[in-house]
N, C-alpha and C positions, 0 to 999 in steps of 0.2 A: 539426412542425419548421417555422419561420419564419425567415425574412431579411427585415431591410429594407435596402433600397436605398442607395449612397451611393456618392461616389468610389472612393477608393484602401479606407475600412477603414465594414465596415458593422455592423450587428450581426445576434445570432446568440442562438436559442434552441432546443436540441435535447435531445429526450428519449430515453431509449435504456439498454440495461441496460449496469450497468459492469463491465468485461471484466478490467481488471488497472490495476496503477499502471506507470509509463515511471520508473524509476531511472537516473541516472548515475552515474556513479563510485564504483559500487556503494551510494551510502546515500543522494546528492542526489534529491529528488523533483522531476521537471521537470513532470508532467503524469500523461494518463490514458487509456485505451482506453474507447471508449464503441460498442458495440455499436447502432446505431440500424436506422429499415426502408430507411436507404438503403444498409446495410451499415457497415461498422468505420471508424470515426474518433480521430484522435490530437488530441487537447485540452490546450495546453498551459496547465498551472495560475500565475495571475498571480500576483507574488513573497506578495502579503499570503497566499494562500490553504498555499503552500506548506508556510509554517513551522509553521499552525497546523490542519494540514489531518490528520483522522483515518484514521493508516494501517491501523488495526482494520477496516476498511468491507470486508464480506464481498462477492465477488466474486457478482455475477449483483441486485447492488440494482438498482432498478429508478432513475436520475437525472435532473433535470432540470438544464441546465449553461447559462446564460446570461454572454456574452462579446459578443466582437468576434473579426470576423473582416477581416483585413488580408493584401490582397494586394500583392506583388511583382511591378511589371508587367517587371522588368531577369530577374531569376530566373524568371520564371511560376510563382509559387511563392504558395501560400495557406497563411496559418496562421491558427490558430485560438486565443483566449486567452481560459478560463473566465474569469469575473471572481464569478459566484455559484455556488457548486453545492448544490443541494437534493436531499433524498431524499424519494420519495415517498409516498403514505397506506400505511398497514400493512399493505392488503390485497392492495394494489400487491405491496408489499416483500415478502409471504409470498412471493405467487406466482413472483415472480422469482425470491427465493430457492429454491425446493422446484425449478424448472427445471433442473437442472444446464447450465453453460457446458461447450458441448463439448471447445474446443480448450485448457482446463486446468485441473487439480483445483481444488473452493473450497480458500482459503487465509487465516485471516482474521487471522493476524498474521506476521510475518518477524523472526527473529533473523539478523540483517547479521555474518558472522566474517569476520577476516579473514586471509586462506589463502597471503598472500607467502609466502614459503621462511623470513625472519627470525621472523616471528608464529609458524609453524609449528615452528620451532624452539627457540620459548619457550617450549613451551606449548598451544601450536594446536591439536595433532593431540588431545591429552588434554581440552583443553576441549572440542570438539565430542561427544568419546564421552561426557564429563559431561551437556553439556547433551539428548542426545537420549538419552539413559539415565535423567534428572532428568523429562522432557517426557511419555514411558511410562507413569514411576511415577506422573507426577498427571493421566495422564488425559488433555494437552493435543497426542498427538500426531497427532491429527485436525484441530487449530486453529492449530497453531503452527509455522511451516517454518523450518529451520534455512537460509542460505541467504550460500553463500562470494561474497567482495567481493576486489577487485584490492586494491591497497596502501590502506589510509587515512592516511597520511603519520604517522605514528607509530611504525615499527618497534620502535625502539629500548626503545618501553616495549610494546612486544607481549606477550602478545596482545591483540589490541583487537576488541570488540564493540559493537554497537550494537541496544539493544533496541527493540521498535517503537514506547515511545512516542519514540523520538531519543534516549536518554538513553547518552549515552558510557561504553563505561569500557574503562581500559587497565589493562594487567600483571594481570589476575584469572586466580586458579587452578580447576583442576579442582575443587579444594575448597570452593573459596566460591559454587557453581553452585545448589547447591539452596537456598541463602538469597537469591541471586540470584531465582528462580524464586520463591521464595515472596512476593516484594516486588513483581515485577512482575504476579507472575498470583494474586492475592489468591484464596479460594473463589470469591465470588462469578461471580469472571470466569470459575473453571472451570465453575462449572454452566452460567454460558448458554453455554459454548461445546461441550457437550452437544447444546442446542438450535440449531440454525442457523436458526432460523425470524426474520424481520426486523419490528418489532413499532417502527412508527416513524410520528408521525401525518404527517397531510398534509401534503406538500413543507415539509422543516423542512432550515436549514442544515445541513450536515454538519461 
């Protein structure tokens, strides 16, 4: 872990296993929990990395997170803002992965429902028993966590979900779940996610 020196905003390069993502409103990705040896850090991810940042990334990789770090001397308040984030050699990445994070299960994708009283009322409650009834049968519910969000400003065409690649969708049924499922989580993806083991060469973009 390095800093270099500067006024108000300096930079920052820290290595450390990644712990979880920081969600807001329920589907916004702001940032990231980084686990380092000088204990737990919140890393807020710069707008480019956000949108195209993979929410699949199994908790416990092993990261390397180069930013700026910009202090508030009116607040005394330090933030931190990834500007690159790397994963590290495979051998790195097994090990970190085979480690289990203590304070939450792995998690290596998130389906975003949304749980207002109107979405719930459309639909809601039978969509979720579809999707984690659908998740079972193939296999993914070791991989894949079902996980209720506040309002997404949509009621009206509720239920509305959000799959982990971002991909929207509103007013779907109970019924259209396991085609749902079959789109998003091809074979392939169910077999490695089988395997949790991280198989990623030396510090590559994530």
């Amino acid at each position: 872990m390095s800093i270099s020196t500067n006024a108000a905003v300096t930079e920052f390069c820290f290595e450390g296993r990644f712990l979880d993502f920081v969600i807001k409103d329920g589907y916004k990705l702001k940032g990231l929990l980084l686990g380092t040896s000088e204990g737990e850090c919140y890393i807020k991810l710069a707008k480019h990395l956000r949108s195209a940042f993979d929410l699949r990334l199994p908790q416990g990789t092993w990261l390397q997170v180069v930013g700026t770090k910009q202090y508030n001397a009116k607040k005394d308040q330090v933030t931190l803002v990834g500007e690159r984030v790397m994963a590290a050699s495979a051998d790195m990445g097994t090990v970190a992965a085979q480690i289990p994070v203590k304070t939450k299960p792995a998690k290596t994708q998130t389906i975003l429902v949304c749980q207002k009283s109107d979405c719930m009322k459309r639909g809601g409650k039978a969509l979720c028993q579809a999707l984690e009834s659908e998740l079972i049968n193939n296999g993914l519910e070791d991989s894949v966590t079902i996980k209720g969000t506040g309002c997404m400003k949509n009621c009206k065409a509720g239920p509305n979900l959000v799959m982990p690649d971002k991909t929207r969708y509103s007013k779907i049924k109970a019924e259209q779940v396991p085609a749902l499922i079959d789109k998003h989580f091809p074979g392939d993806i169910r077999e490695k996610a089988e395997d949790m083991r991280v198989n990623i060469p030396s510090f590559v973009e994530v």
